[in-house]
C-alpha positions as semicolon CSV with decimal commas, in nm:
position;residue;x (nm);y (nm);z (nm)
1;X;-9,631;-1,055;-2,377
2;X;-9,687;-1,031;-1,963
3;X;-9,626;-0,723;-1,811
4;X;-9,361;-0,802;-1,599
5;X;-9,148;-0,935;-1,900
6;X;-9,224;-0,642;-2,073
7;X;-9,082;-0,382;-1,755
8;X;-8,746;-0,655;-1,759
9;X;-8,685;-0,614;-2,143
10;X;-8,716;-0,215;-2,104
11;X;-8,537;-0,193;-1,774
12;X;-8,252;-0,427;-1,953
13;X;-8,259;-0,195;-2,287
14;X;-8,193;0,153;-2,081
15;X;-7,942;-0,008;-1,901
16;X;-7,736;-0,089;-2,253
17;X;-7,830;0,248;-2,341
18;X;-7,694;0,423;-2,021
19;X;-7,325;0,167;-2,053
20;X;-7,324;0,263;-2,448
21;X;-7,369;0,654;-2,291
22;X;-7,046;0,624;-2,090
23;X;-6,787;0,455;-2,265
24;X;-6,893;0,698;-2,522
25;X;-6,826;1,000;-2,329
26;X;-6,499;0,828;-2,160
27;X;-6,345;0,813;-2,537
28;X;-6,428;1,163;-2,602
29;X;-6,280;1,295;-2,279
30;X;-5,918;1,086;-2,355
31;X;-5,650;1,289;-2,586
32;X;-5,409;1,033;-2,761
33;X;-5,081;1,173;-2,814
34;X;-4,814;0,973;-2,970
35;X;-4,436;1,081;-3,054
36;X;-4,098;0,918;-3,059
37;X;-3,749;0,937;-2,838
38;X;-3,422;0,892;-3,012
39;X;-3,067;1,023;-2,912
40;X;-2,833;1,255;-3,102
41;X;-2,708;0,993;-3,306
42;X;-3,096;0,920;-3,423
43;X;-3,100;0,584;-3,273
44;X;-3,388;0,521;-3,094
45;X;-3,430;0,526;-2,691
46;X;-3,616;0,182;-2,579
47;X;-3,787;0,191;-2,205
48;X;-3,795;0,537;-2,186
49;X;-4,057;0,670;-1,899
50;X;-4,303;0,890;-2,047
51;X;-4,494;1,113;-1,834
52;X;-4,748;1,338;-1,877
53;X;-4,792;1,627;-1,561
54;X;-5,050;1,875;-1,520
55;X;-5,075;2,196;-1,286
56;X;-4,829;2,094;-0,938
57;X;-4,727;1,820;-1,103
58;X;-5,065;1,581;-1,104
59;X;-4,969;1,292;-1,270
60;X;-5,245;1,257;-1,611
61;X;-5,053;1,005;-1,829
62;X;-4,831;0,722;-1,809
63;X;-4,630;0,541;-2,086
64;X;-4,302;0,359;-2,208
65;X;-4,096;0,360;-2,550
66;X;-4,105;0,060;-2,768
67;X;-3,755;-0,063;-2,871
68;X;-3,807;0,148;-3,165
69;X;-3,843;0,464;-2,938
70;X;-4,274;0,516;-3,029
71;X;-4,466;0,602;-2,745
72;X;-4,855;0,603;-2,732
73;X;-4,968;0,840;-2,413
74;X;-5,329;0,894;-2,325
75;X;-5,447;1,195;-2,145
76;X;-5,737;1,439;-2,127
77;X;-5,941;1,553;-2,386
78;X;-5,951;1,887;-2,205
79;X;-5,623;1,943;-2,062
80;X;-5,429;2,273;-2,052
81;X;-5,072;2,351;-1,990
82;X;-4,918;1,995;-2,016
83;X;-4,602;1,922;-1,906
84;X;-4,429;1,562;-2,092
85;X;-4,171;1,416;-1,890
86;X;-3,846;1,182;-2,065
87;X;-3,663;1,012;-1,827
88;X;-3,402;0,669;-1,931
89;X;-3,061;0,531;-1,761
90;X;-2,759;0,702;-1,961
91;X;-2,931;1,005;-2,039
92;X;-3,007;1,370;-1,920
93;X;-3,366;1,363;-1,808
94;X;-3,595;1,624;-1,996
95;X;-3,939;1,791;-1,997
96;X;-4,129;1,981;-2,274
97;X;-4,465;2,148;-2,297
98;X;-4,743;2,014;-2,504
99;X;-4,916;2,261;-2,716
100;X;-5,267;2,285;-2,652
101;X;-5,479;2,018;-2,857
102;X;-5,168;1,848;-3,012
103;X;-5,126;1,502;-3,020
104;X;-4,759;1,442;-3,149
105;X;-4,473;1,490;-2,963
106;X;-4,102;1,394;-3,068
107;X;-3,762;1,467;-2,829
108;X;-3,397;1,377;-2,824
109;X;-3,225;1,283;-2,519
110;X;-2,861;1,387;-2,451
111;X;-2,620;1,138;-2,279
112;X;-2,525;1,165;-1,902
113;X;-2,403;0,924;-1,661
114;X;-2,651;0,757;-1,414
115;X;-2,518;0,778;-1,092
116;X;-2,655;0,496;-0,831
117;X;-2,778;0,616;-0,500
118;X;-2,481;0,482;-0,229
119;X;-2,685;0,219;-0,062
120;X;-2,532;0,110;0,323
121;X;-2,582;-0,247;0,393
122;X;-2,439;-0,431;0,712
123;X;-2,174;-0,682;0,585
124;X;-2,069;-0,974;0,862
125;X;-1,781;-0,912;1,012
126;X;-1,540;-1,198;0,897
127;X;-1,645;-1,352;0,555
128;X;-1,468;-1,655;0,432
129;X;-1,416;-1,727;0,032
130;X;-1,183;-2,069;-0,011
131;X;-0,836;-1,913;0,065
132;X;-0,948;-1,539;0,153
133;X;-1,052;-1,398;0,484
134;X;-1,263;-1,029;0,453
135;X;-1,263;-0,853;0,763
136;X;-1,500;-0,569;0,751
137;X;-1,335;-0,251;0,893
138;X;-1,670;-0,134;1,034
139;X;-1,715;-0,384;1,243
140;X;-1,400;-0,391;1,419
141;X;-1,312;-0,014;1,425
142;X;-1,416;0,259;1,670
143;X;-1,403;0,616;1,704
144;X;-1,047;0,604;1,922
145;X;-0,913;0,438;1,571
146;X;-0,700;0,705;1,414
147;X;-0,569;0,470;1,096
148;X;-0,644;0,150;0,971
149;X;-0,320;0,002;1,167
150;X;-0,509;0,036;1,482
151;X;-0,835;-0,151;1,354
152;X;-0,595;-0,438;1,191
153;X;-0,440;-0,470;1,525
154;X;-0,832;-0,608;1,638
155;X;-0,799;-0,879;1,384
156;X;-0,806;-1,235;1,511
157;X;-0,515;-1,369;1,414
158;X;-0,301;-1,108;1,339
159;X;-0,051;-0,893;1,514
160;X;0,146;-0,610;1,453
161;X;0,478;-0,520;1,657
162;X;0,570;-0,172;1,785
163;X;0,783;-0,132;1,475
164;X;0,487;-0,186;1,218
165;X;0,568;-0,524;1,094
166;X;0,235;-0,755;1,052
167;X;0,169;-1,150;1,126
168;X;-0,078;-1,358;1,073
169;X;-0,078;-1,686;1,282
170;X;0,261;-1,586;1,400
171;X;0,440;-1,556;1,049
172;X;0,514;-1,224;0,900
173;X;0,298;-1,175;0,575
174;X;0,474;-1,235;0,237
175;X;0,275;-0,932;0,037
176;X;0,084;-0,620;0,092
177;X;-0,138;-0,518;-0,166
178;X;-0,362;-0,233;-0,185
179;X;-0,658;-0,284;-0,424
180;X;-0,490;-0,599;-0,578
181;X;-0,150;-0,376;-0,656
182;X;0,173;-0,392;-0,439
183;X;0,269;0,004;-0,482
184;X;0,464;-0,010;-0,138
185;X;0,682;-0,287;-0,155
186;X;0,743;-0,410;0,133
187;X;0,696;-0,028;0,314
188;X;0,337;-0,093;0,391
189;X;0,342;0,131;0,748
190;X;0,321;0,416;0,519
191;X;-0,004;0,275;0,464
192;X;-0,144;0,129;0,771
193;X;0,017;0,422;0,974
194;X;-0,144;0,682;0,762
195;X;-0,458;0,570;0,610
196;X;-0,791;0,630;0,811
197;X;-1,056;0,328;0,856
198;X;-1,313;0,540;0,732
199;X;-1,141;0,482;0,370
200;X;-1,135;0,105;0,408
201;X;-1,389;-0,094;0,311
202;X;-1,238;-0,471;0,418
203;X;-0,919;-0,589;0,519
204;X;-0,856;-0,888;0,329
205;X;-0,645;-1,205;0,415
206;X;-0,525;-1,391;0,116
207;X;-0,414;-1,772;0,306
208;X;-0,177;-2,004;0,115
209;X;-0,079;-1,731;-0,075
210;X;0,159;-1,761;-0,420
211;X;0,260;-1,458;-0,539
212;X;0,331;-1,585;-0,864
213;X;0,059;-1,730;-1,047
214;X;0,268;-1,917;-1,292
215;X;0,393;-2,194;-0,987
216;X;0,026;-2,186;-0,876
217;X;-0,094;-2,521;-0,858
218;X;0,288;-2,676;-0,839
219;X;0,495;-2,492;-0,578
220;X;0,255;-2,521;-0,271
221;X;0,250;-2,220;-0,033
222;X;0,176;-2,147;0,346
223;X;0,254;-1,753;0,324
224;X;-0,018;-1,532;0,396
225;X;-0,110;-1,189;0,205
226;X;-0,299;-0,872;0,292
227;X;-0,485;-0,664;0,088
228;X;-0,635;-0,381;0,142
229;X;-0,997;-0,272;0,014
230;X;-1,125;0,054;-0,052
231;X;-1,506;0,195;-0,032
232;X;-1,640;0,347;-0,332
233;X;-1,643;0,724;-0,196
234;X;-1,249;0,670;-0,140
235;X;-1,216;0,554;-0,499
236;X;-1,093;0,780;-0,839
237;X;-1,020;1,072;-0,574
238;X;-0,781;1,210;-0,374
239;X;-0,791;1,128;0,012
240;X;-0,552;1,238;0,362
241;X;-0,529;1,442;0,629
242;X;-0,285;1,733;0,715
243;X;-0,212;1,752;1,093
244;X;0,021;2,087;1,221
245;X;0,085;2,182;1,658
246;X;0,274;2,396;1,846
247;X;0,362;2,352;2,201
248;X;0,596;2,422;2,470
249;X;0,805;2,158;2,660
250;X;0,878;2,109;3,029
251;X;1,208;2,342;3,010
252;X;1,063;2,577;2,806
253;X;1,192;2,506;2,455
254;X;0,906;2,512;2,154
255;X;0,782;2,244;2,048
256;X;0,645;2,204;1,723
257;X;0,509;1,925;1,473
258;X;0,369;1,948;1,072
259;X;0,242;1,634;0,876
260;X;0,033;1,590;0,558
261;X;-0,066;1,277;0,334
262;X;-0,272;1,205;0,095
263;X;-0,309;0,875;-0,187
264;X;-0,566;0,848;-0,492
265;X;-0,672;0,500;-0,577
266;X;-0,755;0,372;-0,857
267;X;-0,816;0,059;-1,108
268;X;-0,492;0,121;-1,324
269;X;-0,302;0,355;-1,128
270;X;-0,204;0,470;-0,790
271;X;0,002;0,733;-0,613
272;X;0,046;0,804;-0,201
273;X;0,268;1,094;-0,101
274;X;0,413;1,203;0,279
275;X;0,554;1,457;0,434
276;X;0,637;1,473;0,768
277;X;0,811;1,673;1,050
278;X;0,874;1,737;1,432
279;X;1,091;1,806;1,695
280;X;0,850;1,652;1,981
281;X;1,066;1,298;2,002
282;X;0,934;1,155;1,735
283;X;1,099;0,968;1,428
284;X;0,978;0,794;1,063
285;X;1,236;0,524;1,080
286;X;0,948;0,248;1,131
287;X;0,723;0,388;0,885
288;X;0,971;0,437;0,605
289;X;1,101;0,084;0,720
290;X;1,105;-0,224;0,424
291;X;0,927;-0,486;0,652
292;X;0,939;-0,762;0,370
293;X;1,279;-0,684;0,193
294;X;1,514;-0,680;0,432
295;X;1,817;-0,742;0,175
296;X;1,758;-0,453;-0,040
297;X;2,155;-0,442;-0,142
298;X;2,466;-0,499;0,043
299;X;2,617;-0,296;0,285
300;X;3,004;-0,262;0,256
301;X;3,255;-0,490;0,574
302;X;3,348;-0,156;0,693
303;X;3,011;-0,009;0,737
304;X;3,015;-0,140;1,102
305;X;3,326;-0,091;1,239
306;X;3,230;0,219;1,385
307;X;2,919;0,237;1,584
308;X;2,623;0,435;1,573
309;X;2,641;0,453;1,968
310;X;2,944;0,357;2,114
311;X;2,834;0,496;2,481
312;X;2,508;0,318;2,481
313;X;2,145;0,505;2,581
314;X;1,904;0,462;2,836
315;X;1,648;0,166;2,866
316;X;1,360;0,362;2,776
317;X;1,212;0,488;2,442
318;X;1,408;0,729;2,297
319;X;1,135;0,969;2,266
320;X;1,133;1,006;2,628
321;X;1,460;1,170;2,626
322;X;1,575;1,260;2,307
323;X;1,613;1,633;2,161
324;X;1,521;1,587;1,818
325;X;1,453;1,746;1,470
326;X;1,322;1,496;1,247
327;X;1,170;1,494;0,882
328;X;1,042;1,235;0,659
329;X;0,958;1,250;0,346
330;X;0,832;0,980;0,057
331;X;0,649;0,950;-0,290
332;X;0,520;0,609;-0,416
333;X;0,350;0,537;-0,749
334;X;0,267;0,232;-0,987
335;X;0,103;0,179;-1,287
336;X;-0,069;-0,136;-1,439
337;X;0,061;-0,140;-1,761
338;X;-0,167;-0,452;-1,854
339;X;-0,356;-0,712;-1,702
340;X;-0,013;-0,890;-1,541
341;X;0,250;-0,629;-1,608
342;X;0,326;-0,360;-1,351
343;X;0,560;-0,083;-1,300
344;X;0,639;0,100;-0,974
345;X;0,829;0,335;-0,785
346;X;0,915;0,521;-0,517
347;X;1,131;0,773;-0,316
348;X;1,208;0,842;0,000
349;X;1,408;1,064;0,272
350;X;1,476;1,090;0,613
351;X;1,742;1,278;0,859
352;X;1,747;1,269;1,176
353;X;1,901;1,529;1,442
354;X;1,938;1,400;1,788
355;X;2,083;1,460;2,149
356;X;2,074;1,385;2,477
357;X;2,279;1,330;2,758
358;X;2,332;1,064;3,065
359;X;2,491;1,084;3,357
360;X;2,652;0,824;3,656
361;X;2,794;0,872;4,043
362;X;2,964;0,571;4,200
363;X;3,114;0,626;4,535
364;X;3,347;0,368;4,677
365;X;3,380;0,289;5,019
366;X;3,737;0,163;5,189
367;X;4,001;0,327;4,893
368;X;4,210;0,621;4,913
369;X;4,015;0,885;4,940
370;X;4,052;1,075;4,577
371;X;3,904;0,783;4,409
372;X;3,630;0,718;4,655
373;X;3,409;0,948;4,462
374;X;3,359;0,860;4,063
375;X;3,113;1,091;3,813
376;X;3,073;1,030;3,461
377;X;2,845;1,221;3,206
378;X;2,837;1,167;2,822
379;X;2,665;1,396;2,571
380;X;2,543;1,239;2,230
381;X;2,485;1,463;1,955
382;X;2,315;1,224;1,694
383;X;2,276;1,318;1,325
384;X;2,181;1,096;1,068
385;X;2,027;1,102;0,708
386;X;1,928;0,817;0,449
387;X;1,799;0,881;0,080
388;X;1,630;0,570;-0,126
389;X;1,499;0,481;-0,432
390;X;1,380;0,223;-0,624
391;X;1,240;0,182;-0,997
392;X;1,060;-0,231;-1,063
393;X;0,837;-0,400;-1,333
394;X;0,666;-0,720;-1,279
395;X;0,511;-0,957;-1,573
396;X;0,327;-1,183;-1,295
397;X;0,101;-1,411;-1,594
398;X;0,010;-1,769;-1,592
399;X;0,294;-1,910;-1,837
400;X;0,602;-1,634;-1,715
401;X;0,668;-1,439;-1,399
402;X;0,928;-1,157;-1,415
403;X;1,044;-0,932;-1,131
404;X;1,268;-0,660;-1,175
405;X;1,419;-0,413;-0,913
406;X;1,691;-0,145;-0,908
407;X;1,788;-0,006;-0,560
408;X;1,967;0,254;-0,457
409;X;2,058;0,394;-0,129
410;X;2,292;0,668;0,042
411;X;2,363;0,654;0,380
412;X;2,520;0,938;0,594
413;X;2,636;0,941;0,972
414;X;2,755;1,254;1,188
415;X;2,846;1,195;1,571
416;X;2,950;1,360;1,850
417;X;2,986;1,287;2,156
418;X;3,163;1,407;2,444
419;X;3,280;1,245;2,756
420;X;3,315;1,380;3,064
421;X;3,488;1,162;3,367
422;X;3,556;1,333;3,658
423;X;3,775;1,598;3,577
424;X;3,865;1,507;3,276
425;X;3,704;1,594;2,909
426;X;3,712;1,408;2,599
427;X;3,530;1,425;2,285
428;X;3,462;1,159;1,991
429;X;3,354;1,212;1,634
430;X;3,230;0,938;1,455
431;X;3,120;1,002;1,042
432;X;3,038;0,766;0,779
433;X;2,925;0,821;0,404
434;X;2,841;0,471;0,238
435;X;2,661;0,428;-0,126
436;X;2,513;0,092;-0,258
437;X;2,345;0,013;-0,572
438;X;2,146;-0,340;-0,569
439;X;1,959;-0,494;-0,894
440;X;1,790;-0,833;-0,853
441;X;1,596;-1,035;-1,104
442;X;1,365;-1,322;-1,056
443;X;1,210;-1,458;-1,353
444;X;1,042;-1,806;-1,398
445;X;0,911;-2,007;-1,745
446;X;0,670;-2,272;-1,723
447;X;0,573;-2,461;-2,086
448;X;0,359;-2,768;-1,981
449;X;0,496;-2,992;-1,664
450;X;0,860;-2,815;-1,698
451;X;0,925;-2,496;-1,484
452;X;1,270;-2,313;-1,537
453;X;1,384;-2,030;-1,251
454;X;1,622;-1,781;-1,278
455;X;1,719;-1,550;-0,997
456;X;2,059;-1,306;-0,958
457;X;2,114;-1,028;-0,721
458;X;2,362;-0,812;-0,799
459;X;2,537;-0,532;-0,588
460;X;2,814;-0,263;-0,528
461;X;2,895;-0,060;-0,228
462;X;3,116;0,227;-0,151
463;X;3,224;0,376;0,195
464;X;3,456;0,654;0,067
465;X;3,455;0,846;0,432
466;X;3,457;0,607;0,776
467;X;3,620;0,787;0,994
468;X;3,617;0,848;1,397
469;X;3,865;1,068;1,604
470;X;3,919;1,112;1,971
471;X;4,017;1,466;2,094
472;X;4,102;1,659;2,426
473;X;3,829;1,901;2,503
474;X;4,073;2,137;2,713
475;X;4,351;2,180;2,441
476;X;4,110;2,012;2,134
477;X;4,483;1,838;2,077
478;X;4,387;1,470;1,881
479;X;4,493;1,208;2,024
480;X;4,360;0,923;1,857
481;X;4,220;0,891;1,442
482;X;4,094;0,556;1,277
483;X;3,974;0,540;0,946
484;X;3,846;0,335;0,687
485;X;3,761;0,266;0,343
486;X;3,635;0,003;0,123
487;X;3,431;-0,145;-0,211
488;X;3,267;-0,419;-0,221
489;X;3,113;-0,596;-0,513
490;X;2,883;-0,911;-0,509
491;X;2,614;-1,139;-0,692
492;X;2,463;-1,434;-0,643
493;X;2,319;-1,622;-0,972
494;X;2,095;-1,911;-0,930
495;X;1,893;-2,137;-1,262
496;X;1,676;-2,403;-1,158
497;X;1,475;-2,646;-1,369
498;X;1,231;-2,867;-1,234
499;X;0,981;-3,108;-1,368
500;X;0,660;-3,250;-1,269
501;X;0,639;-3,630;-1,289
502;X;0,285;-3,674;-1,214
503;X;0,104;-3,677;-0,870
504;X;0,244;-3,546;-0,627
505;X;0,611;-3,569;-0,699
506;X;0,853;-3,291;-0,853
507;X;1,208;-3,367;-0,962
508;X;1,455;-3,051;-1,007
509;X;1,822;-2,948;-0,995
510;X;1,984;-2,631;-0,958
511;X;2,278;-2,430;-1,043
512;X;2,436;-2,174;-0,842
513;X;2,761;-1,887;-0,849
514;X;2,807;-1,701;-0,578
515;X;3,080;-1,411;-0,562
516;X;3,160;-1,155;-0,329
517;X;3,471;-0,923;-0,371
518;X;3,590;-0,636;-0,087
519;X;3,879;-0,387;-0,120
520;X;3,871;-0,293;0,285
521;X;4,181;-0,064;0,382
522;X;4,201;0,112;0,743
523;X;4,412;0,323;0,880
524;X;4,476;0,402;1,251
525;X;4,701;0,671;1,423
526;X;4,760;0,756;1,777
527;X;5,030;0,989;1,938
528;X;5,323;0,733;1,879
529;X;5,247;0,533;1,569
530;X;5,032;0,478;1,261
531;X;4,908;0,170;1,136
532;X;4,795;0,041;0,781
533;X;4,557;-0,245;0,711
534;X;4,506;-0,436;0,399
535;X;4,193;-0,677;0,446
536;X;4,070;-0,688;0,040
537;X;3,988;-1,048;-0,036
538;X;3,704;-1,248;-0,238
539;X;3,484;-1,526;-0,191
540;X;3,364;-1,760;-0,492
541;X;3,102;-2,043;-0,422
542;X;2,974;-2,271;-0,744
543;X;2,704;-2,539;-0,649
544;X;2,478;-2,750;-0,815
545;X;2,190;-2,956;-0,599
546;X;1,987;-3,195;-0,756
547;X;1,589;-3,217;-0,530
548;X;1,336;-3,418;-0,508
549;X;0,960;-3,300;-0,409
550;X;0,739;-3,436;-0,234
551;X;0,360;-3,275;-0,136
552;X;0,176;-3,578;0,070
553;X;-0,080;-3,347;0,166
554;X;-0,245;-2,943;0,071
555;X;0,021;-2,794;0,287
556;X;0,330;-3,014;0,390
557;X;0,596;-3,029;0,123
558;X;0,905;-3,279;0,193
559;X;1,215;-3,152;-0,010
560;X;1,521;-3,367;-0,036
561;X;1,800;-3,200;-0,138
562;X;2,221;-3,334;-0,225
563;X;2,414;-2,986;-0,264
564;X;2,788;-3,014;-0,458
565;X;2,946;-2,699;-0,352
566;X;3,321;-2,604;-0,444
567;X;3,475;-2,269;-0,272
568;X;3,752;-2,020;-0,364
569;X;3,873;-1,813;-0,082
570;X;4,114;-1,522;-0,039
């Protein structure tokens, strides 16, 4: 053999020698350790991480669990002190200590929830979805926002008016929702007046909205809906603010102001609670105000015979000039009592003391000279207080819709005022108790292309006390007393049937009653005489108005319509 093939072969033969040498000594350095993860229950823990740490945490070993919770870890030969790591998504993480030299190692996880890390991302601004408009709140809000009425006000497209009511492309909207459930009812500025932005997550506009799902699809719609969306951190925990000041007014009087309110949120249930109070010129008419409902039972004829402010006020807001003491106070709650049924309701309060005073000179020029000079100065003292409630359920599903309210309300007025006209002084009381009770049902059936409606509103009011007297402030002699009382009882009951014929046509007819009885007696007395009134009567109404639909296009309807109506009157 040549030389130089000879060197080659050797060369090529200590080379195998010197590979054999080190994957030889590699396997003796490695440590195989193998063990299993299972929970409590003994099931086994698939894609577990598996981690074996040495001294400050060095990572030596890296491994997963099979579906049947084995593990295989490798590590070294000659390692001391190691540290095994368990780690998997629903349970605690946990770490034991390999005894020297072993090489099986078994644990058992406990259950714990996994809590995601809140991740911020930068949503657009306005974010269409067919019929919905989301309006992210962080993009439209800024640090002067105090609650989410002032960001909503930024919308395009919608507008809200000084009293808290909401459009959107000039129509009021037909629903407010919070989180898909309308708690409020209709009393959504205890909402938008109280809830801060930083709890919102989108303002959402539902166009072409239906409230009930069963006429989806066959009674078109151009209302509009909000609803309001809440960020995770605001979720499944209570949220508000508390706000309390002192101060001193311009004459000198204290001036003081306490509010709190908080809400909790959440997928089956919610709740929202106010309390409020000042004396700064400030009321919670608005925010207590039904901005949807405005029929929410009847009041009684006499209820306006006497007015609230017979001497009229001055053309500027009336926290400019009133003296007040106001509180307001309201609980709301419903609870989803299935996918489609509902139940909700709420409470409220409010009274209202308030005064203030105005004053006129008129001098007249060419007259005899005591009436050349005319002053005139009327004090108000203003007191007022309202108490409402309301209990509903709602079935809103895709084959029934159900909608049931009871409403009640008391309603109590106590005025004076006094009059003072040159030299002479008069006073006026005014007072008025009334009661009503309202119940109104809407339900409607659909089976196939038929579609049956029933609606009825039912109420009863009282007015036991209506009474106003005029008085001499000198000698307090009374010189004039009117009074009233009266009942007053009505409904209104409508059925309607309707059928689909096929395209875009709808044939109906519908059956009405309408009755509304008042006992309404008065009674006036001056110096000289006394007078008695009698003005009871009733109204019945029965119709029935066969219609004809029409829907040429997504959102024009053409309704014709030939009402039969016969009348009783009293």
């Amino acid at each position: 053999m040549p030389l130089w093939r000879e060197n080659r072969m050797r060369r090529l033969g200590i080379l195998l020698i010197l590979i054999f040498l080190v994957i030889n000594a590699g396997a003796q350095e490695k440590r195989v350790v193998t063990g299993t993860v299972t929970e409590t229950g003994g099931n086994a823990v698939g894609g577990a991480v598996v981690k074996a740490l040495g001294d400050k945490g060095k990572l030596l070993g890296f491994a997963t669990s099979t579906p049947k919770g084995d593990f295989r870890l490798r590590i070294p030969a000659d390692a001391k002190g190691v540290r095994v790591a368990f780690a998997a998504m629903g349970f605690a993480a946990d770490t034991l200590a390999l005894a020297d030299g072993a090489e099986q190692l078994d644990v058992i996880m406990l259950p714990a929830a996994f809590e995601l890390p809140e991740v911020k991302a930068q949503l657009p601004a306005i974010r269409s979805r067919g019929d919905t408009l989301k309006y992210s709140v962080d993009a439209f809000k800024s640090d002067a926002d105090r609650t989410i009425e002032d960001v909503i006000r930024k919308l395009p497209g919608v507008d809200v008016s000084g009293d808290g009511t909401i459009r959107y492309q000039g129509k009021s909207i037909s629903n407010f929702y919070i989180e898909g459930l309308d708690m409020l009812k209709g009393r959504y500025s205890l909402a938008t007046r109280n809830v801060k932005p930083d709890d919102i997550a989108t303002v959402d506009i539902y166009e072409n909205h239906q409230a009930q799902r069963v006429l989806q699809g066959i009674v078109p719609s151009d209302d509009a809906a909000m609803n309001l969306t809440l960020k995770n951190k605001s979720m499944l925990r209570p949220v508000g603010n508390a706000k309390a000041g002192v101060g001193v007014g311009t004459d000198g009087s204290g001036l003081w102001l306490g509010e709190l309110f908080t809400m909790l949120i959440g997928p089956g249930s919610q709740m929202m609670v106010t309390a409020k109070g000042n004396n700064s010129g400030s009321n919670y008419n608005s925010e207590l105000k039904n901005h949807l409902d405005e029929s929410s039972g009847l009041s009684t004829h006499a209820s306006g015979l006497f007015p609230s402010l017979p001497f009229g006020s001055a053309p500027l807001p009336g926290n400019r000039y009133f003296r007040n003491r106001s509180f307001g106070a309201s609980a709301n709650a419903a609870w989803k009592l299935s996918e489609t049924k509902t139940v909700t309701a709420w409470a409220d309060f409010s009274s209202d003391r308030n005064s203030f005073s105005n004053s006129e000179t008129i001098d007249y020029a060419g007259v005899e000279e005591e009436l050349s000079h005319f002053q005139q100065e009327v004090s108000n003292n203003l007191k007022s207080e309202n108490i409402n409630g309301q209990l509903s359920f709602q079935d809103n599903s895709k084959s029934v819709f159900i909608d049931e309210k009871l409403f009640f309300n008391a309603a109590f007025m106590n005025n004076r005022y006094d009059l003072y006209s040159n030299r002479e002084r008069v006073g006026q009381r005014v007072r008025a108790d009334e009661y009503k009770l309202y119940n109104s049902l809407e339900a409607t059936l659909r089976s196939g292309k038929k579609v049956w409606r029933l609606k009825s509103d039912i109420s009863v009011g009282n007015l036991p006390v209506g009474l106003l007297t005029g008085y001499d402030e000198a000698t307090s002699a009374l010189f004039l007393s009117q009074s009233a009382k009266a009942t007053q009882f009505f409904t209104d009951e409508t059925a309607n049937c309707s059928w689909a014929l096929g395209g875009r046509w709808v044939l109906g007819v519908e059956a009405g009653f309408m009755a509304d009885w008042s006992d309404l007696r008065s009674l006036r007395t001056d110096a000289s005489v006394a007078e008695n009134n009698d003005d009871s009567g009733y109204k019945m109404q029965a119709s029935v108005s066969p219609t004809l639909q029409w829907t040429p296009a997504a959102r024009t309807t053409v309704t014709f319509r030939v009402p039969v109506k016969a009348l009783f009157l009293r």
